[in-house]
PDB file of N, CA, C and O in Angstrom:
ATOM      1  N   UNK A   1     -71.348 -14.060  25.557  1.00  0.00           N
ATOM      2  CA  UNK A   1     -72.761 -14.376  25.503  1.00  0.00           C
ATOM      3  C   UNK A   1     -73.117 -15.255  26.692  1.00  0.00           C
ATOM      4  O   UNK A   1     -72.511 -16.293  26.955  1.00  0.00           O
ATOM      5  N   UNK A   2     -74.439 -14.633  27.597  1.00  0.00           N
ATOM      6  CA  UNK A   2     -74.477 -15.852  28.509  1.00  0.00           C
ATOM      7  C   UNK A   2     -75.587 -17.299  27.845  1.00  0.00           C
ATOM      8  O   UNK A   2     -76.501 -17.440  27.031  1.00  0.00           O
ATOM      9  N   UNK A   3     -75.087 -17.824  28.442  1.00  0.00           N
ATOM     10  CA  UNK A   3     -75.883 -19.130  28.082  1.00  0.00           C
ATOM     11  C   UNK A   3     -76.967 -19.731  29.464  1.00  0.00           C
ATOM     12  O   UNK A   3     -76.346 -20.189  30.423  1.00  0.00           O
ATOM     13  N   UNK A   4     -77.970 -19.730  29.528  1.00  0.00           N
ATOM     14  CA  UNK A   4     -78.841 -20.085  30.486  1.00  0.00           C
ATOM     15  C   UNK A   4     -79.505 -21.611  30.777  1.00  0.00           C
ATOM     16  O   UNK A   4     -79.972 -22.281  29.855  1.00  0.00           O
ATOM     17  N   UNK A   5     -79.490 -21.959  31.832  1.00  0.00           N
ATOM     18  CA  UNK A   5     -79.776 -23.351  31.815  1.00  0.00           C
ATOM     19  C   UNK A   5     -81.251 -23.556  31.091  1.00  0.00           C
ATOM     20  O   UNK A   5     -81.852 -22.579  30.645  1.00  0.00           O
ATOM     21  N   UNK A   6     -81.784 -24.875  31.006  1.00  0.00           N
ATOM     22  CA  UNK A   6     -82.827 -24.915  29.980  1.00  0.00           C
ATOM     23  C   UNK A   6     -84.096 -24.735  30.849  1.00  0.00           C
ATOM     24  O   UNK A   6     -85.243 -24.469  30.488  1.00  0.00           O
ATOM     25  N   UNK A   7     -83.446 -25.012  32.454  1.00  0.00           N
ATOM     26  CA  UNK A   7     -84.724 -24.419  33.371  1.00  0.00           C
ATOM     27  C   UNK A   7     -85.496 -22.965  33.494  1.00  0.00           C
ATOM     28  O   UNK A   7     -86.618 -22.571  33.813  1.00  0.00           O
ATOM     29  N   UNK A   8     -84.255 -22.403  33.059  1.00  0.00           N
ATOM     30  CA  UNK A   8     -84.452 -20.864  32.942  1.00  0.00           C
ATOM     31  C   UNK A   8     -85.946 -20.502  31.954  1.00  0.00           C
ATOM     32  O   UNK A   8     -86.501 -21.217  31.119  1.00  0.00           O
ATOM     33  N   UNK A   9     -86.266 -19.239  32.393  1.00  0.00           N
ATOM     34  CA  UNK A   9     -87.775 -19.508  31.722  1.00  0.00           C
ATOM     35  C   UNK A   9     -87.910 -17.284  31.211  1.00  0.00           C
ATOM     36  O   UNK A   9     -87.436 -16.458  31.991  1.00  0.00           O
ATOM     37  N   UNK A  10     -88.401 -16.977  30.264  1.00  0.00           N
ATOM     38  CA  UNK A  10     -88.316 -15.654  29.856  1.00  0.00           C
ATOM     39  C   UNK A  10     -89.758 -14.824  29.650  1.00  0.00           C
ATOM     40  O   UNK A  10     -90.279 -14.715  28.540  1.00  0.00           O
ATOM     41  N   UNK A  11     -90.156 -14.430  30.497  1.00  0.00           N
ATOM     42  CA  UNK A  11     -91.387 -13.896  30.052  1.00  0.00           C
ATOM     43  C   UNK A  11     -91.097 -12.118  29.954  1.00  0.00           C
ATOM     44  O   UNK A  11     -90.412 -11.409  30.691  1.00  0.00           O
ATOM     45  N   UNK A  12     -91.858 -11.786  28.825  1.00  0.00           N
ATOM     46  CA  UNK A  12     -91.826 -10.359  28.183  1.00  0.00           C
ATOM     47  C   UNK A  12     -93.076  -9.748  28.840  1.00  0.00           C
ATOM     48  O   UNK A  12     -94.157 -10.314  28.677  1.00  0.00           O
ATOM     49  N   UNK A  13     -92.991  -8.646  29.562  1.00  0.00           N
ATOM     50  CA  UNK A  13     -93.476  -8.165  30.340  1.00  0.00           C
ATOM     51  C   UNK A  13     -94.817  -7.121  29.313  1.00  0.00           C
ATOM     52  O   UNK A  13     -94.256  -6.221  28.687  1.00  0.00           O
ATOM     53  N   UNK A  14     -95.889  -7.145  29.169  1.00  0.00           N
ATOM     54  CA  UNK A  14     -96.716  -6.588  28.461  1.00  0.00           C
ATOM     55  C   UNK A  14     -95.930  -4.949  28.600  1.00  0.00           C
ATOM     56  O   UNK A  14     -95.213  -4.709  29.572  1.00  0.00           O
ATOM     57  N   UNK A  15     -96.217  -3.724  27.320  1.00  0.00           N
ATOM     58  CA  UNK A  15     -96.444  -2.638  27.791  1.00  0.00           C
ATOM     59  C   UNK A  15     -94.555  -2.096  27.711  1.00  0.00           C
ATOM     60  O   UNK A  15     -94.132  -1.030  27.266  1.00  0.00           O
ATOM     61  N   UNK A  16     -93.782  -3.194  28.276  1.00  0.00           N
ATOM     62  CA  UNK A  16     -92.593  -2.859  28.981  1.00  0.00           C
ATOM     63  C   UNK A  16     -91.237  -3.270  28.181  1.00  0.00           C
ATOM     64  O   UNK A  16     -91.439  -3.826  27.101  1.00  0.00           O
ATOM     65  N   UNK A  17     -89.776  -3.056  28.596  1.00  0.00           N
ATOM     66  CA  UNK A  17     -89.317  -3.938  27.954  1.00  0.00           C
ATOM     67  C   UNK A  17     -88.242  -4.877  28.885  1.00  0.00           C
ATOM     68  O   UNK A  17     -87.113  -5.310  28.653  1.00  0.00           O
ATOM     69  N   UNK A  18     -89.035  -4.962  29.900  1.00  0.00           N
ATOM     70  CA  UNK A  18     -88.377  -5.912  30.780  1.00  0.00           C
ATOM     71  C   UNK A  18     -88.481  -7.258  30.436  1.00  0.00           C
ATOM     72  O   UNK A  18     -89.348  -7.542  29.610  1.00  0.00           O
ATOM     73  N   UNK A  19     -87.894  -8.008  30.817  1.00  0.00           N
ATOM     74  CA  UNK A  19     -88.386  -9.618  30.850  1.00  0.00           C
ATOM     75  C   UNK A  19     -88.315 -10.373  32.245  1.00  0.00           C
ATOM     76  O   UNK A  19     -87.242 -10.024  32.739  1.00  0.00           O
ATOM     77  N   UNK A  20     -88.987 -11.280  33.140  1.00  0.00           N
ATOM     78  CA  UNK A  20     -88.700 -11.703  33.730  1.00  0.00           C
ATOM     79  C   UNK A  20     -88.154 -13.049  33.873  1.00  0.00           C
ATOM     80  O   UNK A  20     -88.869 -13.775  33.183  1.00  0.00           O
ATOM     81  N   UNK A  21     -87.233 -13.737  34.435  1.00  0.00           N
ATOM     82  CA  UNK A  21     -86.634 -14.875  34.036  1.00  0.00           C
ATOM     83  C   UNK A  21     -86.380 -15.693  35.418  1.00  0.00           C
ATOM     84  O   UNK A  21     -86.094 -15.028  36.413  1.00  0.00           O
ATOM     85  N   UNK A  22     -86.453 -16.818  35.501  1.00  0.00           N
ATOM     86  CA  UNK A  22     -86.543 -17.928  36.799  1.00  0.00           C
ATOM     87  C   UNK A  22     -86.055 -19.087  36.601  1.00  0.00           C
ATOM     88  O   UNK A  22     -86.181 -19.642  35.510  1.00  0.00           O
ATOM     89  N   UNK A  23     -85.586 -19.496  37.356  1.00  0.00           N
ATOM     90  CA  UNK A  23     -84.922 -21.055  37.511  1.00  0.00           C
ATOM     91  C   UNK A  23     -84.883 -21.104  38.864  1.00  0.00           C
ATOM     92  O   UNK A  23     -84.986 -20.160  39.648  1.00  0.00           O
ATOM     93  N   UNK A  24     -84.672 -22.666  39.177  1.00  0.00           N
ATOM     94  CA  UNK A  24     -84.857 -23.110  40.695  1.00  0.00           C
ATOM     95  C   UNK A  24     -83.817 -23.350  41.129  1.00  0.00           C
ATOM     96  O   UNK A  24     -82.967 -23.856  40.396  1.00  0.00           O
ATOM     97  N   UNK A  25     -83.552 -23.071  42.440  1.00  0.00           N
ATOM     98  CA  UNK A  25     -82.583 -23.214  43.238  1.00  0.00           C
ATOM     99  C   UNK A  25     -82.754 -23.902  44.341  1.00  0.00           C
ATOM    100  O   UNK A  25     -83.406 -23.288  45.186  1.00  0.00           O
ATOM    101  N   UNK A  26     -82.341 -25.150  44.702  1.00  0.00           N
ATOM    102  CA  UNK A  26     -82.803 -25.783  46.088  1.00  0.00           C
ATOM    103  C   UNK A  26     -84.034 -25.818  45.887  1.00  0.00           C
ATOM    104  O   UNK A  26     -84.654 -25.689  44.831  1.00  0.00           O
ATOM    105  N   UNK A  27     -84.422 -26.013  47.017  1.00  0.00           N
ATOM    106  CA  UNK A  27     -86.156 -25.736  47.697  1.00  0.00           C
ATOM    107  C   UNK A  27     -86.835 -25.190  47.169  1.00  0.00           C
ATOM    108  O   UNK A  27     -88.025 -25.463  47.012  1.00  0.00           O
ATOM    109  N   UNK A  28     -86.124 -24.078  46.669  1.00  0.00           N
ATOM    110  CA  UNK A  28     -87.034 -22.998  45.724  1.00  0.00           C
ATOM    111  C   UNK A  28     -87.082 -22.708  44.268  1.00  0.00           C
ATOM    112  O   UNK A  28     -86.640 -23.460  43.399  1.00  0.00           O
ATOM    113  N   UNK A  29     -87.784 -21.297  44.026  1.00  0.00           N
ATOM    114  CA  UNK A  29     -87.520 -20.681  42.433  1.00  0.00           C
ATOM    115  C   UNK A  29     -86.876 -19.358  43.312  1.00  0.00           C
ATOM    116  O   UNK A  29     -86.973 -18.886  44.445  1.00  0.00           O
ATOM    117  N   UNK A  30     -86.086 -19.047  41.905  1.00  0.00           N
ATOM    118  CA  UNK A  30     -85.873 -17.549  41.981  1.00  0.00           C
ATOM    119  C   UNK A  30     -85.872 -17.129  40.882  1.00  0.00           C
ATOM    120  O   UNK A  30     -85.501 -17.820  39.934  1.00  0.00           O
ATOM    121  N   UNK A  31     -86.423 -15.496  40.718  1.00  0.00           N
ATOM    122  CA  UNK A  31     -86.388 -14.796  39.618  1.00  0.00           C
ATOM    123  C   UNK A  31     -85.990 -13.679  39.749  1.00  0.00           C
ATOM    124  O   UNK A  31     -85.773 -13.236  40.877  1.00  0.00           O
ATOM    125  N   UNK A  32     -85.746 -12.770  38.382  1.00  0.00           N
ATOM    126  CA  UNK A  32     -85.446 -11.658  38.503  1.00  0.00           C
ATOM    127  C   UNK A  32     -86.017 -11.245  36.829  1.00  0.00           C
ATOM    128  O   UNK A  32     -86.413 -11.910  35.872  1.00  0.00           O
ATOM    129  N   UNK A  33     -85.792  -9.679  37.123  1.00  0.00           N
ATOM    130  CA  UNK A  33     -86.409  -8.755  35.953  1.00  0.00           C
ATOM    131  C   UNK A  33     -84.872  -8.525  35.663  1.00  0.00           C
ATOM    132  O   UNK A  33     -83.872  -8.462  36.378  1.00  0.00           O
ATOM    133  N   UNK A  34     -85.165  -8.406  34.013  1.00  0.00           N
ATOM    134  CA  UNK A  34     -83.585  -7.886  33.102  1.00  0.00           C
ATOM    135  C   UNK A  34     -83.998  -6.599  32.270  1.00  0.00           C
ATOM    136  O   UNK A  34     -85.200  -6.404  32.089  1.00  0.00           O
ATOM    137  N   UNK A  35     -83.423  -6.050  31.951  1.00  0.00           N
ATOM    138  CA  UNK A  35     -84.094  -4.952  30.738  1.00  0.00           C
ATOM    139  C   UNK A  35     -83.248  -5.107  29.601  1.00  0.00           C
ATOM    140  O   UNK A  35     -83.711  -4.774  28.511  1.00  0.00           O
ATOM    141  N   UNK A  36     -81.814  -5.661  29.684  1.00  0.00           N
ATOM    142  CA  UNK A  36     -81.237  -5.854  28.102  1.00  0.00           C
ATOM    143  C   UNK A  36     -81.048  -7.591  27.554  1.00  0.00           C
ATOM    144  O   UNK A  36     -81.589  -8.571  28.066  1.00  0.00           O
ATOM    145  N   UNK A  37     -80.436  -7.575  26.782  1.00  0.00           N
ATOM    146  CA  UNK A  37     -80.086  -8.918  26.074  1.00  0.00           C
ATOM    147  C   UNK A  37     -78.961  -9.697  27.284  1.00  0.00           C
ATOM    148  O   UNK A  37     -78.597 -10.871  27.209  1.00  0.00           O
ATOM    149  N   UNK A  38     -78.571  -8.772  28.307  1.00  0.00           N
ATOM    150  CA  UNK A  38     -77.438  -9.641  29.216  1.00  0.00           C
ATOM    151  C   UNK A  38     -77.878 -10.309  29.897  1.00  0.00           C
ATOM    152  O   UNK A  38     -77.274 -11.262  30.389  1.00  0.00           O
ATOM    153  N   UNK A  39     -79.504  -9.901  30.218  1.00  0.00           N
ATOM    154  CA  UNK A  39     -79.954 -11.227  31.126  1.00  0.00           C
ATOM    155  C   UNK A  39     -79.385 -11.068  32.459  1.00  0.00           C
ATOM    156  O   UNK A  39     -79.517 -12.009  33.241  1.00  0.00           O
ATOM    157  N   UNK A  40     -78.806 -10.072  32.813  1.00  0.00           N
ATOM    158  CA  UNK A  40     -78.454  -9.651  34.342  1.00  0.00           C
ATOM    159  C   UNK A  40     -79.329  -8.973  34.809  1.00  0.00           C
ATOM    160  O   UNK A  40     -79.888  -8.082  34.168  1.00  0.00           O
ATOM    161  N   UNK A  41     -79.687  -9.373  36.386  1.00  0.00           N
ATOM    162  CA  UNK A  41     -80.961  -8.767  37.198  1.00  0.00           C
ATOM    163  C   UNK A  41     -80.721  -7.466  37.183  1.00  0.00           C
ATOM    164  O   UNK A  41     -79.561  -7.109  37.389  1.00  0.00           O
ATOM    165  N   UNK A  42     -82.012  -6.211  36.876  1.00  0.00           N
ATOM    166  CA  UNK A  42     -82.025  -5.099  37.106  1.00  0.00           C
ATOM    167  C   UNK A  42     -81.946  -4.428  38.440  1.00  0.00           C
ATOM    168  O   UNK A  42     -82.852  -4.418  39.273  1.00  0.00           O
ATOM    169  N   UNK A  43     -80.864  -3.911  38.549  1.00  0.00           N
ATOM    170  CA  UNK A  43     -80.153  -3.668  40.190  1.00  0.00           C
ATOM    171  C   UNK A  43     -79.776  -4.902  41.044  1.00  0.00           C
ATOM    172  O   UNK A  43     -79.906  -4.959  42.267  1.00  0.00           O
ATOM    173  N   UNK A  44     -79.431  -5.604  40.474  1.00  0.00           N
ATOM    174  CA  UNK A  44     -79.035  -6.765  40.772  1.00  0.00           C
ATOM    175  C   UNK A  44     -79.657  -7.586  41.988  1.00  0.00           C
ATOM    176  O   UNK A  44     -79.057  -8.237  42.844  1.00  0.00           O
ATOM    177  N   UNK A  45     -81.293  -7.335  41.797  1.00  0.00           N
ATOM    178  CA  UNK A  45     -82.019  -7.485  42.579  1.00  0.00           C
ATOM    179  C   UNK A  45     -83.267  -8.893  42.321  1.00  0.00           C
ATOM    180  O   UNK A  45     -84.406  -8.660  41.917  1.00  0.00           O
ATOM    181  N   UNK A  46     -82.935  -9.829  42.536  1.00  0.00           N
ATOM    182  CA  UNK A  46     -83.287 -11.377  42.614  1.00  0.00           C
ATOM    183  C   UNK A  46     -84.409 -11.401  43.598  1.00  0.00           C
ATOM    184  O   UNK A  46     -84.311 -10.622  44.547  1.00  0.00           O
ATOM    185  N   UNK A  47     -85.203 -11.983  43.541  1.00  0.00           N
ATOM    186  CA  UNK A  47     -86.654 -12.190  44.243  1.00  0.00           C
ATOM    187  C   UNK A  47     -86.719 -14.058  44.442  1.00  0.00           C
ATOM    188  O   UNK A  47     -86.422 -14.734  43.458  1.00  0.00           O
ATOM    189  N   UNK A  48     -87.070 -14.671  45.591  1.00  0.00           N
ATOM    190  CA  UNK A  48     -87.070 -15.879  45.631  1.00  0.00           C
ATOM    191  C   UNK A  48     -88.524 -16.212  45.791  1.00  0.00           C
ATOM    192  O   UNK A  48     -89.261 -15.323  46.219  1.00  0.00           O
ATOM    193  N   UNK A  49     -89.071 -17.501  45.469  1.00  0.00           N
ATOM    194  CA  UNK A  49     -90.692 -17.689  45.845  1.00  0.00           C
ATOM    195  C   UNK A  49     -90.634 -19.658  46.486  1.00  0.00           C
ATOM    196  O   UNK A  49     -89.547 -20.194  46.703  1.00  0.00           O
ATOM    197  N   UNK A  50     -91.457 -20.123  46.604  1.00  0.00           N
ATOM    198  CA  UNK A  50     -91.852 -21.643  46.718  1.00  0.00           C
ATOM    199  C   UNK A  50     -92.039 -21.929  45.422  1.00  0.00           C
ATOM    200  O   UNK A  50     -91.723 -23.044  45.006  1.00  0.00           O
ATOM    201  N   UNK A  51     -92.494 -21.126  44.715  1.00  0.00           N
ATOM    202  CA  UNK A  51     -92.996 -21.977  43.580  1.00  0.00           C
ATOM    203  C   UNK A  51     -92.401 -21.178  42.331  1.00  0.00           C
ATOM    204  O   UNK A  51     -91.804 -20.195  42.770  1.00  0.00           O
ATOM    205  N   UNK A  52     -92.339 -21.240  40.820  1.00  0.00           N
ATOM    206  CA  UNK A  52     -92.195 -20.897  40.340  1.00  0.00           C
ATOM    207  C   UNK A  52     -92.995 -19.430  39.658  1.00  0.00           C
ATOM    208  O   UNK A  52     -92.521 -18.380  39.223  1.00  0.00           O
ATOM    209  N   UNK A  53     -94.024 -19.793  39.764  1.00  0.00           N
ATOM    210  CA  UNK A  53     -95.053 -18.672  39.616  1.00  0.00           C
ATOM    211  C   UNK A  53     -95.180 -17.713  40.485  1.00  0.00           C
ATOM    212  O   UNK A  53     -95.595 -16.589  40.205  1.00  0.00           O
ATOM    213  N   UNK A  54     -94.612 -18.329  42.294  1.00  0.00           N
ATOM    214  CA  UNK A  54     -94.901 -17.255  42.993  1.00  0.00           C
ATOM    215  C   UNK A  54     -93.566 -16.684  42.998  1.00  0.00           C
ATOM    216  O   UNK A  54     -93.706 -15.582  43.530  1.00  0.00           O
ATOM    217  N   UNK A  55     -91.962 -16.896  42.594  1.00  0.00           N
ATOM    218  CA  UNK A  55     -91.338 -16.178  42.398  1.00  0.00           C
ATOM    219  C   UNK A  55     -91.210 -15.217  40.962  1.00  0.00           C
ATOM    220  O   UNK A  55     -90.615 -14.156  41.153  1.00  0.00           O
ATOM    221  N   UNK A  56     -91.630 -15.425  39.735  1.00  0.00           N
ATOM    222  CA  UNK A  56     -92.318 -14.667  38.959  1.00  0.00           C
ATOM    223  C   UNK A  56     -93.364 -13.400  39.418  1.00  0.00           C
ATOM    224  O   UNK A  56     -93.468 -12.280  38.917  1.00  0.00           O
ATOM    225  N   UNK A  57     -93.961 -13.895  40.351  1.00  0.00           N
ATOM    226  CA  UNK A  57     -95.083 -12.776  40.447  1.00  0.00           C
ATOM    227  C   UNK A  57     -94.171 -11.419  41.486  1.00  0.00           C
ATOM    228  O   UNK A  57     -94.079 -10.193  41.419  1.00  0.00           O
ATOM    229  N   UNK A  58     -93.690 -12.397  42.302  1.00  0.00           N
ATOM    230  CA  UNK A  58     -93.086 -11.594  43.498  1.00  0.00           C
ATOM    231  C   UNK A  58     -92.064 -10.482  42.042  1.00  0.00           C
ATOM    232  O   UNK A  58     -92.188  -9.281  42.281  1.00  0.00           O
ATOM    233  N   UNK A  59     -91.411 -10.700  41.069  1.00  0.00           N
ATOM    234  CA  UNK A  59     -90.436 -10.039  40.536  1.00  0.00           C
ATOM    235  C   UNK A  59     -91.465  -9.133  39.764  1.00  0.00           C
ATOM    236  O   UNK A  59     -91.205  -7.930  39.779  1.00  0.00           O
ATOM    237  N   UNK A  60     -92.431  -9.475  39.190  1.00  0.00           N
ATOM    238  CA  UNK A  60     -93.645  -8.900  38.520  1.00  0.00           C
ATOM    239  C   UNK A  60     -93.747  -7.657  39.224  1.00  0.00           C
ATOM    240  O   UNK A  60     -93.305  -6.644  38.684  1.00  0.00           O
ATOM    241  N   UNK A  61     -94.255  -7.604  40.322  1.00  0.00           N
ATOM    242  CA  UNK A  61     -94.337  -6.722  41.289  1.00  0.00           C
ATOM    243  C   UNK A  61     -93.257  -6.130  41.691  1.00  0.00           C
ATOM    244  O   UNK A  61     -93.431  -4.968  42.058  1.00  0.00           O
ATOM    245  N   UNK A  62     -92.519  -6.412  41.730  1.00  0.00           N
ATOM    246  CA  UNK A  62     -91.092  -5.164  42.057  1.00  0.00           C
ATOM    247  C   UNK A  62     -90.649  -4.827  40.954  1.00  0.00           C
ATOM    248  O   UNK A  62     -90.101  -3.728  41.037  1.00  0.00           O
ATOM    249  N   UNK A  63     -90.613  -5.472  39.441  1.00  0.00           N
ATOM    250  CA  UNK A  63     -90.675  -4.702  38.704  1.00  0.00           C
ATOM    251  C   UNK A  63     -91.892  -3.392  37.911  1.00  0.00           C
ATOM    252  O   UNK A  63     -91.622  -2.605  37.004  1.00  0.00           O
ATOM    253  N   UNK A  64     -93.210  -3.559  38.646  1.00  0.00           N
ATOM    254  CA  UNK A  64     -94.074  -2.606  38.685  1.00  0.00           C
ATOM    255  C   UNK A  64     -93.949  -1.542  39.878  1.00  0.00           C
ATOM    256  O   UNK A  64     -94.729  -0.593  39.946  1.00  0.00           O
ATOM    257  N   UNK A  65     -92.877  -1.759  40.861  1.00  0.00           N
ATOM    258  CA  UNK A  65     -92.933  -0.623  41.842  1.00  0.00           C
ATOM    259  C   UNK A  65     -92.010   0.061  41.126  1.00  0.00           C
ATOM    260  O   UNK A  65     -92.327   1.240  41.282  1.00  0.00           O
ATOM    261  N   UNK A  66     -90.996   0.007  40.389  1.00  0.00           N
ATOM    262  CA  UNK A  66     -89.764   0.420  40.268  1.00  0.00           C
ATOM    263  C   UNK A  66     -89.854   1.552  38.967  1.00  0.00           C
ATOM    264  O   UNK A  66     -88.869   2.217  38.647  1.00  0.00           O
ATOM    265  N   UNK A  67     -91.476   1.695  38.112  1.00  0.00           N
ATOM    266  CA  UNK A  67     -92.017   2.358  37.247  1.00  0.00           C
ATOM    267  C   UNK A  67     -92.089   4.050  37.979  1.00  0.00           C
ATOM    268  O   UNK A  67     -92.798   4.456  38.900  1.00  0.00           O
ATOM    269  N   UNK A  68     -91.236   4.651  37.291  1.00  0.00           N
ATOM    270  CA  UNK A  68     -90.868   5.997  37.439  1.00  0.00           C
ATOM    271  C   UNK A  68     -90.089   6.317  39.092  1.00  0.00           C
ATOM    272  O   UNK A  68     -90.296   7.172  39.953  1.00  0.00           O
ATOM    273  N   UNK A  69     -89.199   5.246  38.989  1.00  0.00           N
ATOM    274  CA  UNK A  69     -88.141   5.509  40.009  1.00  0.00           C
ATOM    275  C   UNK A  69     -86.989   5.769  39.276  1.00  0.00           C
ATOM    276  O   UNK A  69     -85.934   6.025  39.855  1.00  0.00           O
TER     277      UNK A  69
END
């Protein structure tokens, strides 16, 4: 089972059954989209932002390009 720091943050994607999830690293946030209970990035593909919201959004968006790929 992974266990996630308490920075870590889970939002359920309307419509979908992704979630997106973020914690900060250095300077920054980073996030990524999961689709199961493992909580591992989908294609193991991590998105970084300045802020927390703008790395959320940035993953938001690549997880809306990735709809019928």
């Amino acid at each position: 089972m992974q266990i996630w720091p308490e920075s870590a943050r889970f939002r359920v994607m309307a419509g979908s059954t992704y979630q997106i999830q973020s914690q900060p690293r250095g300077p920054h946030w980073i996030a990524w989209v999961s689709r199961d209970a493992s909580g591992k990035p989908d294609r193991s593909v991590v998105v970084i932002g300045e802020t927390r919201e703008e790395a959320e959004e940035n993953a938001r968006r690549w997880a809306e390009s990735q709809i019928g790929v």
